[in-house]
BALOBA-1460 file (C-alpha; in Angstrom, 3 decimals):
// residues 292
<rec num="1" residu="x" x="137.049" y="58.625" z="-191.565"/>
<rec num="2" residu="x" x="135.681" y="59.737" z="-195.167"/>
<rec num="3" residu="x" x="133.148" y="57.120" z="-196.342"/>
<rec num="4" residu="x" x="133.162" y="56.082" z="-199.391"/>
<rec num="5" residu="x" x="131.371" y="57.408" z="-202.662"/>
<rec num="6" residu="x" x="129.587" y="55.886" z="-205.609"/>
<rec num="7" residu="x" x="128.232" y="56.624" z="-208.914"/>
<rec num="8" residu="x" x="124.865" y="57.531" z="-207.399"/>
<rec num="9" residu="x" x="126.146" y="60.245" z="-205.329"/>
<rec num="10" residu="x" x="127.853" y="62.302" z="-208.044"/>
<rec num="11" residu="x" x="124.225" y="61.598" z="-209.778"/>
<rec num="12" residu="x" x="122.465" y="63.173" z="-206.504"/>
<rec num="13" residu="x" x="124.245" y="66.283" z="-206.585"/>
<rec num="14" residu="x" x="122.929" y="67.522" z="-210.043"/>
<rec num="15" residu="x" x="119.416" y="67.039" z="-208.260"/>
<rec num="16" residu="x" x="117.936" y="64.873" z="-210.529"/>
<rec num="17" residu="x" x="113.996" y="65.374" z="-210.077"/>
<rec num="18" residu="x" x="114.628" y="69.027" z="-210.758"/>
<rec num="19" residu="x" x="116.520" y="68.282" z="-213.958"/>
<rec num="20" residu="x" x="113.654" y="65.795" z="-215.090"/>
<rec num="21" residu="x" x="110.877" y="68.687" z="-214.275"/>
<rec num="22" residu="x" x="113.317" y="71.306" z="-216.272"/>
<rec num="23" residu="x" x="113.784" y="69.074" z="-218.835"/>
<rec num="24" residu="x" x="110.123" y="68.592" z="-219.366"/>
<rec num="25" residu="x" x="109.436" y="72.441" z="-219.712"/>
<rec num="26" residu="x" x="112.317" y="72.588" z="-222.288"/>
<rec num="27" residu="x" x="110.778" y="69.913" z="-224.727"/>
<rec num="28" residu="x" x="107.773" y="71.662" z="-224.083"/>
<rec num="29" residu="x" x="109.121" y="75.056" z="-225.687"/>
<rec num="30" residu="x" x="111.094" y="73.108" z="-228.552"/>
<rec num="31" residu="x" x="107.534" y="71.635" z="-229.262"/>
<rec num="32" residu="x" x="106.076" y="74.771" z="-229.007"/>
<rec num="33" residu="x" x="108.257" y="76.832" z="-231.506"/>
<rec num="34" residu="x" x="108.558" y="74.180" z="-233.805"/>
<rec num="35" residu="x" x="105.009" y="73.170" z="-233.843"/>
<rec num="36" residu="x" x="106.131" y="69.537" z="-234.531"/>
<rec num="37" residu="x" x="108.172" y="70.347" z="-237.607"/>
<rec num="38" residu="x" x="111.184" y="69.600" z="-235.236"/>
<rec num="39" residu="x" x="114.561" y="69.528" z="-235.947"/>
<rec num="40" residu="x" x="115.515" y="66.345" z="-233.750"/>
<rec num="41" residu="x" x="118.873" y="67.092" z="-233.922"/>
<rec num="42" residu="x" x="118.354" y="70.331" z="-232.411"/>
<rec num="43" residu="x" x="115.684" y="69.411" z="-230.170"/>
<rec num="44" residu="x" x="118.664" y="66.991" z="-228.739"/>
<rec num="45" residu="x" x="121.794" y="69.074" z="-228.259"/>
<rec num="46" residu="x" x="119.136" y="71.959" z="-226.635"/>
<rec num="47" residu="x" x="117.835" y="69.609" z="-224.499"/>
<rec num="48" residu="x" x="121.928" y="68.047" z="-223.483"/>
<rec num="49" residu="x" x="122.863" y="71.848" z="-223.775"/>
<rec num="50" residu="x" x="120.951" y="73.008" z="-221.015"/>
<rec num="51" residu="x" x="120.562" y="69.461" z="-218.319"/>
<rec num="52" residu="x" x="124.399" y="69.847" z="-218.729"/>
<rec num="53" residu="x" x="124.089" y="73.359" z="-217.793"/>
<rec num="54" residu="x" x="121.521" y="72.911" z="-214.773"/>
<rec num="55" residu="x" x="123.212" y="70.011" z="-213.857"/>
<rec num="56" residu="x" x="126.552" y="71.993" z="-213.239"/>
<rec num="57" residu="x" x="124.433" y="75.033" z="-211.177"/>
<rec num="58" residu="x" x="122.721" y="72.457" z="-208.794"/>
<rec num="59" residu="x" x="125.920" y="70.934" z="-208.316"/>
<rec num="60" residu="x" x="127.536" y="74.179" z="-207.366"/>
<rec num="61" residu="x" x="124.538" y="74.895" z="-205.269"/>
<rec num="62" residu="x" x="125.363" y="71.573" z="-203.233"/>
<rec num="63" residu="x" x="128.988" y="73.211" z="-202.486"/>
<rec num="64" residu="x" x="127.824" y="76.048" z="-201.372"/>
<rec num="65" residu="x" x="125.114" y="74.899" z="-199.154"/>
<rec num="66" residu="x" x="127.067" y="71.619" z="-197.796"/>
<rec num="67" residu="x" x="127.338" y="73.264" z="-194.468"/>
<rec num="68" residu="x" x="123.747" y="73.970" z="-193.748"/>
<rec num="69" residu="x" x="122.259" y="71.102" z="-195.527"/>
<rec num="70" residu="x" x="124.290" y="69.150" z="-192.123"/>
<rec num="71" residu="x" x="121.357" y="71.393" z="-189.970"/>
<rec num="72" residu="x" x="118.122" y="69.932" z="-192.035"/>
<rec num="73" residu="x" x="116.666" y="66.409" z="-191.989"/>
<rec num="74" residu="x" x="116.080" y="66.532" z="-195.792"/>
<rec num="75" residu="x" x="119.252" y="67.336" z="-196.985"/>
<rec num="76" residu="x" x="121.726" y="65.963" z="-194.096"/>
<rec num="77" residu="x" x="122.314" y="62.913" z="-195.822"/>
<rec num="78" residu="x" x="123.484" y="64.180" z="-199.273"/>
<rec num="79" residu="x" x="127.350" y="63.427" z="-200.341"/>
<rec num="80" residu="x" x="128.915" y="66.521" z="-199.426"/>
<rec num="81" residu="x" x="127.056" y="66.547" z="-195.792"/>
<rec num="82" residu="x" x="128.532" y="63.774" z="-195.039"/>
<rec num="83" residu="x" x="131.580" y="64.040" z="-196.453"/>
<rec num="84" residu="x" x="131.796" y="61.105" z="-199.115"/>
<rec num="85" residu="x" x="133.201" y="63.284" z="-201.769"/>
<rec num="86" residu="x" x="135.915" y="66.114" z="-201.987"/>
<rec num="87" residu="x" x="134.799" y="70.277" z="-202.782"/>
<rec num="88" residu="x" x="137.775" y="70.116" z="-204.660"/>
<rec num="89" residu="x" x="136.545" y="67.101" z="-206.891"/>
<rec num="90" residu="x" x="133.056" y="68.243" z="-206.965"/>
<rec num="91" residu="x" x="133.809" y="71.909" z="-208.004"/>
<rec num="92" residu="x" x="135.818" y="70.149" z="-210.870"/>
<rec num="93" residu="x" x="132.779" y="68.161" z="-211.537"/>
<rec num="94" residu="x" x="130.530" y="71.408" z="-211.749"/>
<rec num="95" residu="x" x="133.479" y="73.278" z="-214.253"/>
<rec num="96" residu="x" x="133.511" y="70.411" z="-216.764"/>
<rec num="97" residu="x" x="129.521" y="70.376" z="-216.991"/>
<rec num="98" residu="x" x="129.444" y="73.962" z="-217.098"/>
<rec num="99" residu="x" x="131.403" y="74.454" z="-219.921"/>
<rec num="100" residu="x" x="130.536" y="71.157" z="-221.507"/>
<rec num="101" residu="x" x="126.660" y="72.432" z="-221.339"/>
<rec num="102" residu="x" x="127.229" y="76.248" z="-222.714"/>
<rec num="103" residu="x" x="129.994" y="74.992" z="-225.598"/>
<rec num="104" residu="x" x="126.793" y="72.555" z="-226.869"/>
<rec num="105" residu="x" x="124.485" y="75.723" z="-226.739"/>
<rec num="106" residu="x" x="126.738" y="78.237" z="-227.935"/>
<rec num="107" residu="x" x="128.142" y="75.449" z="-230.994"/>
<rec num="108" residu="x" x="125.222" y="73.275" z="-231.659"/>
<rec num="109" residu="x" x="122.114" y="75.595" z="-231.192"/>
<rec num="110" residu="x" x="122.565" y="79.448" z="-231.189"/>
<rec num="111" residu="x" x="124.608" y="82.049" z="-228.974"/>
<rec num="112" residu="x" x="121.125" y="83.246" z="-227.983"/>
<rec num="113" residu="x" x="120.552" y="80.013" z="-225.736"/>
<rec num="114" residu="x" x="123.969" y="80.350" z="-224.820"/>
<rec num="115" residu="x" x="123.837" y="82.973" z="-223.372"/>
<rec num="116" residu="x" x="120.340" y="82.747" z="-221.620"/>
<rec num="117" residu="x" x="121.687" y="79.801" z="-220.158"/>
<rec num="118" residu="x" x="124.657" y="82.006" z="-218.588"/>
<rec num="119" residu="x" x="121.988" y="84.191" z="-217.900"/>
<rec num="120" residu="x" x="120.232" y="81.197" z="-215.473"/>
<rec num="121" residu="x" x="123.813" y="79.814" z="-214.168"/>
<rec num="122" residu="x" x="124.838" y="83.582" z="-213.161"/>
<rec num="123" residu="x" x="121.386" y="83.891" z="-210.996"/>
<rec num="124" residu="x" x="120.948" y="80.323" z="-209.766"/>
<rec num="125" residu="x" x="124.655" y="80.313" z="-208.164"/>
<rec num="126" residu="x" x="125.455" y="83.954" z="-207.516"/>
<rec num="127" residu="x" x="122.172" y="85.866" z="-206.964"/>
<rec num="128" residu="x" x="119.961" y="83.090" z="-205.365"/>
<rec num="129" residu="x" x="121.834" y="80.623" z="-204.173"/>
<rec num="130" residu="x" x="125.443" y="82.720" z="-202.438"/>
<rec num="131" residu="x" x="123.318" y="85.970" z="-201.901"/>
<rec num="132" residu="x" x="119.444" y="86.119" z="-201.652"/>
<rec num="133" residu="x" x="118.983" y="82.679" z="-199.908"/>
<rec num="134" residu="x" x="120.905" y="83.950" z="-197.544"/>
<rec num="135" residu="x" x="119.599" y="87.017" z="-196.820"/>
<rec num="136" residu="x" x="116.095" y="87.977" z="-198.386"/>
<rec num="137" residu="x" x="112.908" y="86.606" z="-198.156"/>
<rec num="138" residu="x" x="112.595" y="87.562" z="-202.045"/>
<rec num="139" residu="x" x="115.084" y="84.784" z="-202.747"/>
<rec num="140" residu="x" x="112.429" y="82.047" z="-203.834"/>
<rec num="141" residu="x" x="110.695" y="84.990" z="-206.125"/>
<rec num="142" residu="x" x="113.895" y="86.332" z="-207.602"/>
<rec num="143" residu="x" x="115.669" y="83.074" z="-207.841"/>
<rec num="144" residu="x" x="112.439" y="82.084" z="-210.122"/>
<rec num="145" residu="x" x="114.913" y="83.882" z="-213.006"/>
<rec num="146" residu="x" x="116.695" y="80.995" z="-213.551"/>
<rec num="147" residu="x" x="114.470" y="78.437" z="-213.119"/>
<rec num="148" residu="x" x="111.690" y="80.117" z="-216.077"/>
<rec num="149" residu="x" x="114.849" y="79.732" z="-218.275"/>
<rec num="150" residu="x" x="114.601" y="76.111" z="-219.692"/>
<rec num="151" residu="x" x="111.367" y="76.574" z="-221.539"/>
<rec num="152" residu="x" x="112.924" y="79.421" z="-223.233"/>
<rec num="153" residu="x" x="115.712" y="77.888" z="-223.913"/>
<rec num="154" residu="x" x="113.820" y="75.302" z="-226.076"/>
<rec num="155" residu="x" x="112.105" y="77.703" z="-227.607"/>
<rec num="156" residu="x" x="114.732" y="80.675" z="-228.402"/>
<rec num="157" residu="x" x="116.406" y="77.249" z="-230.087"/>
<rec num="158" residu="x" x="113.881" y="77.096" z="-232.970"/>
<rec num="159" residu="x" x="113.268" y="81.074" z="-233.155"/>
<rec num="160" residu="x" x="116.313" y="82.073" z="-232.338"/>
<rec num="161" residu="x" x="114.704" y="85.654" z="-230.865"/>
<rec num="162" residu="x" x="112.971" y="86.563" z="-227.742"/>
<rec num="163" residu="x" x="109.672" y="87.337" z="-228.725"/>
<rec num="164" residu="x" x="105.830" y="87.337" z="-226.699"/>
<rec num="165" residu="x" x="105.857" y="83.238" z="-226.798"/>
<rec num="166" residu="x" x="109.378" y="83.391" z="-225.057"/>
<rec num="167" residu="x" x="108.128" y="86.324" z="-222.746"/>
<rec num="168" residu="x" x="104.970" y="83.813" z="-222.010"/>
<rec num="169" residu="x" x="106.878" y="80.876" z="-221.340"/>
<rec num="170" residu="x" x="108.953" y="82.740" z="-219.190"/>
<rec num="171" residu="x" x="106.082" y="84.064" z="-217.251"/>
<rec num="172" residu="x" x="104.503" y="80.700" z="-217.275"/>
<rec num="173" residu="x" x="107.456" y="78.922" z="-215.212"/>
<rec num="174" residu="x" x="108.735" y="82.596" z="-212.961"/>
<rec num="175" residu="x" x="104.961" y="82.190" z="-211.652"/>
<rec num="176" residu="x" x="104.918" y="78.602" z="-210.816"/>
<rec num="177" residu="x" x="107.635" y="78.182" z="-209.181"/>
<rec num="178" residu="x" x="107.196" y="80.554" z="-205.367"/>
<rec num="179" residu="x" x="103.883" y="78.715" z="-204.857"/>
<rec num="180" residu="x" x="105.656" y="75.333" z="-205.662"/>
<rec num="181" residu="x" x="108.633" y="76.216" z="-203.288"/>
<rec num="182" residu="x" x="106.670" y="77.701" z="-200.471"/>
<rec num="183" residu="x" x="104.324" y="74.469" z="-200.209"/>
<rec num="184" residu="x" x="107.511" y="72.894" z="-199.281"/>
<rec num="185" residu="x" x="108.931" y="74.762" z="-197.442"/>
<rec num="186" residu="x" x="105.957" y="75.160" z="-195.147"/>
<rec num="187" residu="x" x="106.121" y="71.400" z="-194.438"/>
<rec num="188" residu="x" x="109.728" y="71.853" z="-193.402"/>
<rec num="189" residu="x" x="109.047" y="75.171" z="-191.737"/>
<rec num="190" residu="x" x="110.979" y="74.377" z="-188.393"/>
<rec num="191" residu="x" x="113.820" y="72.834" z="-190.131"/>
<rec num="192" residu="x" x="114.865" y="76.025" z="-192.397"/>
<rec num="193" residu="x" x="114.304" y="78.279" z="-189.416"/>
<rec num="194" residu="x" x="116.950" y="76.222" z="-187.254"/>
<rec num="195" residu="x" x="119.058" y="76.519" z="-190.705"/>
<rec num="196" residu="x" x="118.859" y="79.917" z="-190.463"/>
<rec num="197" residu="x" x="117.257" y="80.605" z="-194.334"/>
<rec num="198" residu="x" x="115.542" y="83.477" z="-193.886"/>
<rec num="199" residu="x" x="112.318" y="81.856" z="-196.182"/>
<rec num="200" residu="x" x="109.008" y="83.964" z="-196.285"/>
<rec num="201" residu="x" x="107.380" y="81.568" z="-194.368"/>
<rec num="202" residu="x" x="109.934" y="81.379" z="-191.729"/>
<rec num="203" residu="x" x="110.220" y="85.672" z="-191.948"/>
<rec num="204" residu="x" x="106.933" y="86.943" z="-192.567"/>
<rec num="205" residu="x" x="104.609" y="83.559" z="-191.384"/>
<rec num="206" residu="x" x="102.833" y="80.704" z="-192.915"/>
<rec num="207" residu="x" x="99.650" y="83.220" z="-193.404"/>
<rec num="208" residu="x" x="101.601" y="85.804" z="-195.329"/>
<rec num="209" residu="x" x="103.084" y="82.688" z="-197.399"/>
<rec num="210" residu="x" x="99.511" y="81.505" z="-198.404"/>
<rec num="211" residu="x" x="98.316" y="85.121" z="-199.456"/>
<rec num="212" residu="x" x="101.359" y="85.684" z="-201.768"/>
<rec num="213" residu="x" x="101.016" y="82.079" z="-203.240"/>
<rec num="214" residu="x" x="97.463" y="82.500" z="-204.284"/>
<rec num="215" residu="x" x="98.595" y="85.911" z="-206.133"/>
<rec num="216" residu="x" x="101.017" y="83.933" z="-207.759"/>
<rec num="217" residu="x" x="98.722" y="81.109" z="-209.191"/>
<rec num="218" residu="x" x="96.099" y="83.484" z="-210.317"/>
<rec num="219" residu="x" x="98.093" y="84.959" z="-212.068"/>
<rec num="220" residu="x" x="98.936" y="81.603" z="-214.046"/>
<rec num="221" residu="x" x="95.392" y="81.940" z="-215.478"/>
<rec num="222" residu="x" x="96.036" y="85.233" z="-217.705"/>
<rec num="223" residu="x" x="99.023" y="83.927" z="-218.599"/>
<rec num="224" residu="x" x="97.694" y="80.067" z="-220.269"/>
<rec num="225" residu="x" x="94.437" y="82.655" z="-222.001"/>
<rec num="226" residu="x" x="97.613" y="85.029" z="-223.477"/>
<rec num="227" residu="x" x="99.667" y="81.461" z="-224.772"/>
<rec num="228" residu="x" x="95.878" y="80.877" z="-226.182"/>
<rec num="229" residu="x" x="95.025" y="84.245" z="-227.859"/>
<rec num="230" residu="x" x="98.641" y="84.541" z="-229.376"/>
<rec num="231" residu="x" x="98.164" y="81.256" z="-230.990"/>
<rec num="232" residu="x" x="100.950" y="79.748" z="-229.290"/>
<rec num="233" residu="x" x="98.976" y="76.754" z="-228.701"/>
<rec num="234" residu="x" x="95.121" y="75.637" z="-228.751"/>
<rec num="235" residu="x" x="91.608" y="75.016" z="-227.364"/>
<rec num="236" residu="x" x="92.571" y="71.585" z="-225.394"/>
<rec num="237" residu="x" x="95.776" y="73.601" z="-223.428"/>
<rec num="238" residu="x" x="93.449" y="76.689" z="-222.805"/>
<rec num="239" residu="x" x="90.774" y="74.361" z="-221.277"/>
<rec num="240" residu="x" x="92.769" y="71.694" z="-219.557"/>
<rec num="241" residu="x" x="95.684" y="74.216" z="-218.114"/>
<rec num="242" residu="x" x="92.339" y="76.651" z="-217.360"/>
<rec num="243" residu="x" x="91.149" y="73.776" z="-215.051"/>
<rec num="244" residu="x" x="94.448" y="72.825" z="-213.745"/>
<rec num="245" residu="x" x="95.131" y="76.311" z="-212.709"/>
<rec num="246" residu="x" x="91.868" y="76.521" z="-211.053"/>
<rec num="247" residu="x" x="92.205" y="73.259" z="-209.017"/>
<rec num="248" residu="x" x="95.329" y="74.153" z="-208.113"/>
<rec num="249" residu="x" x="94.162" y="77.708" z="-206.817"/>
<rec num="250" residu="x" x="90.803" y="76.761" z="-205.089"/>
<rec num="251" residu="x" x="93.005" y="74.376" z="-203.275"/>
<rec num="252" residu="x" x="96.264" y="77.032" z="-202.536"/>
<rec num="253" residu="x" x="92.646" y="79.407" z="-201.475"/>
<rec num="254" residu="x" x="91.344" y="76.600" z="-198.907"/>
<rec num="255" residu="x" x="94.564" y="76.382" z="-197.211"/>
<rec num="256" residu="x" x="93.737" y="79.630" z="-195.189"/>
<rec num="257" residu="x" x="91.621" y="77.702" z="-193.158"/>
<rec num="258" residu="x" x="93.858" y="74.514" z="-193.300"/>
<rec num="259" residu="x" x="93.916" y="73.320" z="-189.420"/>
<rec num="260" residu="x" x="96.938" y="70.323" z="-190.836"/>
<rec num="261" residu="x" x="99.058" y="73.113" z="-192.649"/>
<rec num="262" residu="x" x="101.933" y="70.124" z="-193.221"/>
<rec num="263" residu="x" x="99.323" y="68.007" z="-194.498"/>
<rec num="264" residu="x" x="97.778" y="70.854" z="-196.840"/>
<rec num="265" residu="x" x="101.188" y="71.959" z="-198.201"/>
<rec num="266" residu="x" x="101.878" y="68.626" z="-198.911"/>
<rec num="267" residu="x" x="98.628" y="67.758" z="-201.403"/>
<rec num="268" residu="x" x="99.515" y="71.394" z="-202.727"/>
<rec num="269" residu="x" x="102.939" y="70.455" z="-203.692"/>
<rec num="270" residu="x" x="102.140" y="67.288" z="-205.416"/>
<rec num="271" residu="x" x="99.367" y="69.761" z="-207.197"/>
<rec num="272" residu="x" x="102.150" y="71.656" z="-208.515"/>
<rec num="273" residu="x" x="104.366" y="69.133" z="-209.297"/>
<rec num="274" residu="x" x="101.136" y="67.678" z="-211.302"/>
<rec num="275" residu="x" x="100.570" y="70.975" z="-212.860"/>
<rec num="276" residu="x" x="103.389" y="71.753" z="-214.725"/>
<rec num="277" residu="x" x="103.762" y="68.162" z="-215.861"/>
<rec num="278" residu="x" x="100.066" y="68.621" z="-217.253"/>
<rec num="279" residu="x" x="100.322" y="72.383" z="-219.058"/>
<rec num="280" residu="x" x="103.276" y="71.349" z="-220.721"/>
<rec num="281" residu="x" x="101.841" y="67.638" z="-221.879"/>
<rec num="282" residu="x" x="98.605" y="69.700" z="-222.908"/>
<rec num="283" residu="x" x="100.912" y="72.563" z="-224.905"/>
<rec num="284" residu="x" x="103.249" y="69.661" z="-226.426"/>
<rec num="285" residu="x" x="99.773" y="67.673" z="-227.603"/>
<rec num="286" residu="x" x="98.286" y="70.578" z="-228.687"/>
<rec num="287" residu="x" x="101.457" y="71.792" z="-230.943"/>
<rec num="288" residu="x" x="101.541" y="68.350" z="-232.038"/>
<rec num="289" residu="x" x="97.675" y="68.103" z="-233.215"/>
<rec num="290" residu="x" x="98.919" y="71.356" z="-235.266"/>
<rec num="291" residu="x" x="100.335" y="69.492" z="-237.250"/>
<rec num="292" residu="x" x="98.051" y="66.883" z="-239.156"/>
């Protein structure tokens, strides 16, 4: 017997802590390219554009996983796992967000962040989600396309050109997100081998994992000095994000020796979570101070 659904579980399966982190990194490169003379009209269909685009990707990404998320203690409980909704309804769901998200960006901001956000959709669903995730450990690393696209989505809004500040921002979110991923995953190890997602840590070890997500975090720290020395943004980003970055490396370097590896990937998630939330404050503050 199908159990019943509610309003909370069509919320659930647009992910909504992802679309809250995404969300922040797009305000972040609005702020950034408009150095506070925003456009608030713009700044709001950008920012509905694209949570109406991610929204419609991470519910696709619920379809196509429903099967294995049954196999794993942290997703067996979401709507389609349990059967409380309908594929049929939810892909209908994911279609009308879809195309409500790109007609906002393509109409109401510029066929540039139109298309970048096809650009996201095409990787998130085809290339990382029915493909790589699969069958690669480079999944995490490649899939990191479509999450680095938000921030230059807010930013391509104002400019309306890919230049070295969308290039940055890019760079900026691409790098953050395997060392983000991989702390998680390495708390739930066990339960995405018995899934069968063939994750780096699960492949190639939870040592190998560590190595590869300290190359990935130092090279965060070029990357906030070149946001700094292009003028993108100030002093008080280049010191605090400098500091964050460090933090959250000297910690990610520590966990080689970690006896509790759960325990340590756990503080070094919430690190990362913490991070972005405090580069992009720093780079919106920053922007802001610009202007007086």
């Amino acid at each position: 017997m199908r159990k019943a659904s509610s309003l909370n579980d069509w919320i659930q399966l647009t992910k909504p802590r992802i679309l809250q982190l995404n969300l922040v990194a797009v305000f972040g490169g609005c702020w950034l390219a408009s150095k506070w003379t925003v456009e608030w009209s713009v700044l709001l269909w950008t920012m509905l554009g694209t949570l109406l685009t991610m929204a419609s990707s991470c519910v696709l990404n619920n379809v196509w996983d429903c099967k294995l998320d049954q196999k794993m203690n942290r997703t067996k409980d979401r709507p389609l796992a349990v059967g409380r909704l309908k594929i049929r309804d939810v892909l209908l769901y994911a279609l009308v967000l879809g195309i409500a998200g790109e007609v906002v960006l393509f109409l109401k901001v510029n066929a540039l962040c139109g298309w970048l956000g096809l650009v996201g959709m095409f990787v998130y669903i085809v290339v990382y989600t029915m493909w790589l995730k699969r069958t690669s450990t480079w999944s995490t690393s490649i899939g990191g396309v479509s999450g680095a696209m938000p921030p230059v989505i807010g930013y391509c809004a104002y400019t309306n050109k890919v230049d070295a500040g969308a290039l940055l921002l890019f760079a900026l979110l691409f790098l953050w997100q395997p060392p983000h991923f991989w702390s998680l995953a390495i708390q739930r190890v066990e339960e995405y081998k018995a899934a069968g997602y063939p994750l780096l840590p699960v492949r190639k070890g939870i040592g190998r994992t560590k190595m590869q997500m300290i190359l990935y975090i130092a090279l965060l720290l070029p990357t906030i000095i070149l946001i700094y020395l292009y003028g993108y943004s100030g002093g008080g980003f280049l010191i605090v994000s400098l500091l964050a970055s460090t933090v959250w490396l000297l910690h990610t370097l520590l966990g080689r020796k970690a006896v509790d590896n759960k325990r340590w990937a756990k503080t070094n998630f919430l690190i990362s979570v913490n991070y972005l939330m405090v580069v992009f404050f720093m780079m919106i503050v920053d922007a802001t101070l610009w202007r007086f």
